[in-house]
N, C-alpha and C positions, 0 to 999 in steps of 0.2 A: 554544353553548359549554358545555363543561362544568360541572359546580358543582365546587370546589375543596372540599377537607374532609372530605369528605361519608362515606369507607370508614376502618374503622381501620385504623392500622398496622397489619400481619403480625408475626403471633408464628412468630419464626422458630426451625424446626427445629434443635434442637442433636445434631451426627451425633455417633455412638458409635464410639469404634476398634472393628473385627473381631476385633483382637486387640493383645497387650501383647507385645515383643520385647524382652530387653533393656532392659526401665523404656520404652522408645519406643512408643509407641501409634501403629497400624497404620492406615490410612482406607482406602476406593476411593471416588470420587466419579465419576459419569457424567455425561455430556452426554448430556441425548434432548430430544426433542420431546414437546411437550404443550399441552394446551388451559388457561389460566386466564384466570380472570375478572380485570381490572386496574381496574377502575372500575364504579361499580354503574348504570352507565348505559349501559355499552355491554356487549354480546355476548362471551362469552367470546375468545378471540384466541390464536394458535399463538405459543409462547413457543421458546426452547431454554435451559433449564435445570438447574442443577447436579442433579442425581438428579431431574431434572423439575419442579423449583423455583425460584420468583424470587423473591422473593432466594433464593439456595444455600443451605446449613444454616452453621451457625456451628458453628465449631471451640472448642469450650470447654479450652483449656491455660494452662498455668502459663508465666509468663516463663522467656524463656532454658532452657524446655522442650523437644527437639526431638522432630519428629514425624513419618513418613512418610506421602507422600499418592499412591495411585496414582489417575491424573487416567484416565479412559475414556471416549471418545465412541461414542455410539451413535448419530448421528445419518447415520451412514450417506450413501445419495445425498443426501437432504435439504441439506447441506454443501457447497457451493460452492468449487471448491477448482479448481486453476491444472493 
């Protein structure tokens, strides 16, 4: 069993707009695949991640701020799909 505790939190990425539209701040976030480590006892392990990240980046905005986000997978055949 594993030992519980034992990794810090993740300090999570805060994404940056590409650009400012109209006071609107602009994102692209990606789906891909990647290797990270989840526990320090096991082997790193194939994740699918926002910009290759688990957790995703955090969006840092103001309430009642609106903000564009273009969502993009790259995960290609990997993706199981009907």
């Amino acid at each position: 069993m594993l030992q519980k505790f034992v990794d810090r939190l993740p300090v999570i990425a805060v994404i940056q707009p590409l650009m400012i539209k109209n006071k609107v701040p602009y994102y692209e976030v990606t789906m891909r695949e990647s290797m990270q480590k989840l526990h320090r006892d096991l082997p790193p392990t194939r994740i699918w991640g926002y910009n290759g990240l688990f957790p995703g980046p955090t969006f840092h905005v103001f309430r009642r701020q609106p903000i564009r986000v273009l969502w993009r997978s790259a995960l290609g055949e990997a993706f199981p799909s009907d």
